[in-house]
C-alpha positions in Angstrom: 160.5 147.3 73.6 164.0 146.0 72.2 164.9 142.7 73.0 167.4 143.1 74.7 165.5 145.2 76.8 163.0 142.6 77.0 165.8 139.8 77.9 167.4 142.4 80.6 164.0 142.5 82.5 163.3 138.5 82.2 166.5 138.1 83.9 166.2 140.3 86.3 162.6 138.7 87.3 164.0 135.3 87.5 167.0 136.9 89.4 164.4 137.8 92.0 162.5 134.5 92.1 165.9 132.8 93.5 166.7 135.6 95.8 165.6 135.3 99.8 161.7 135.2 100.2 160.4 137.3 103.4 158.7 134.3 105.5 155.3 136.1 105.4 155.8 135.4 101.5 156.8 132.0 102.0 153.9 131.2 103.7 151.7 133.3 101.3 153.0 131.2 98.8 152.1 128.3 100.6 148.5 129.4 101.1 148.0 130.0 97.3 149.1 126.7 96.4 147.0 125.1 98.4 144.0 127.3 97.1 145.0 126.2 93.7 145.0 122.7 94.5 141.2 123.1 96.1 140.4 125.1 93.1 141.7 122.1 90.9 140.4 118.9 92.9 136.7 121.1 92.3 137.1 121.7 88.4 138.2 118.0 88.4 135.8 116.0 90.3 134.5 112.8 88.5 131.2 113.7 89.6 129.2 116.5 87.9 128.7 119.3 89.8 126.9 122.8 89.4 128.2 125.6 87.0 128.7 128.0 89.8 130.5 125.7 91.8 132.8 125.2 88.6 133.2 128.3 88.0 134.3 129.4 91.9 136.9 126.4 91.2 138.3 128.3 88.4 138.4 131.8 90.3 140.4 129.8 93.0 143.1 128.3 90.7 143.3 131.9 88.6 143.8 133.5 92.8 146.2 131.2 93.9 148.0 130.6 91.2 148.5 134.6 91.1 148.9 134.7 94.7 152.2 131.9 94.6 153.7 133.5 91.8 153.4 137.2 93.4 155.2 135.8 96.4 158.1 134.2 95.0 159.1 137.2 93.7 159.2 139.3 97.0 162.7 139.8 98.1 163.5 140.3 101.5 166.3 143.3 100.2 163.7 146.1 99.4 166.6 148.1 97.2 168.2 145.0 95.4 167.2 145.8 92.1 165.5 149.3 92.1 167.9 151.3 90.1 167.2 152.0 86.7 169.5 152.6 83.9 170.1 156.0 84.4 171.3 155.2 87.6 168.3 157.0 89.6 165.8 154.5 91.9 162.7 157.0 90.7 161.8 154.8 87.6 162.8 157.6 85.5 160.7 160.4 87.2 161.5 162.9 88.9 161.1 162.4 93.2 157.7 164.3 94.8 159.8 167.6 96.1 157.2 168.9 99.6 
């Protein structure tokens, strides 16, 4: 990938992190911080607790943090940034004809 390329497509992701969220996103968001923060306060508790336990605190951090990020970028404007650069919104192939 050429970097400008590269710089085109990081631009356009932080473009959609400050556009609108959908409120079911917001609130998604919401809900995968706080799983993070549960996941987090168990990895980090002064007292020492079982591997498994350690390890379900790491799976909850690893979900929520994915879950937070995946939610800022939903736009509420499903066509904002769909078209590609040959000016098609198919992604470069060609639409399913029935």
């Amino acid at each position: 990938m050429e970097k400008g390329k590269f710089k085109d497509k990081l631009k356009s992701y932080l473009v959609r992190c400050n556009a609108e969220t959908p409120p079911f996103f917001k609130k998604l968001r919401t809900v995968g911080v706080v799983i993070a923060a549960a996941g987090t306060a168990l990895v980090t508790a002064p007292v020492a607790l079982p591997a498994a336990v350690l390890a379900i605190g790491g799976y909850l951090i690893v979900g929520g943090a994915v879950a937070s990020a995946v939610s800022q970028a939903a736009i509420a404007d499903a066509h904002a940034d769909c078209e590609d650069e040959d000016g098609d919104d198919y992604g470069g192939m060609a639409p399913i004809a029935n």
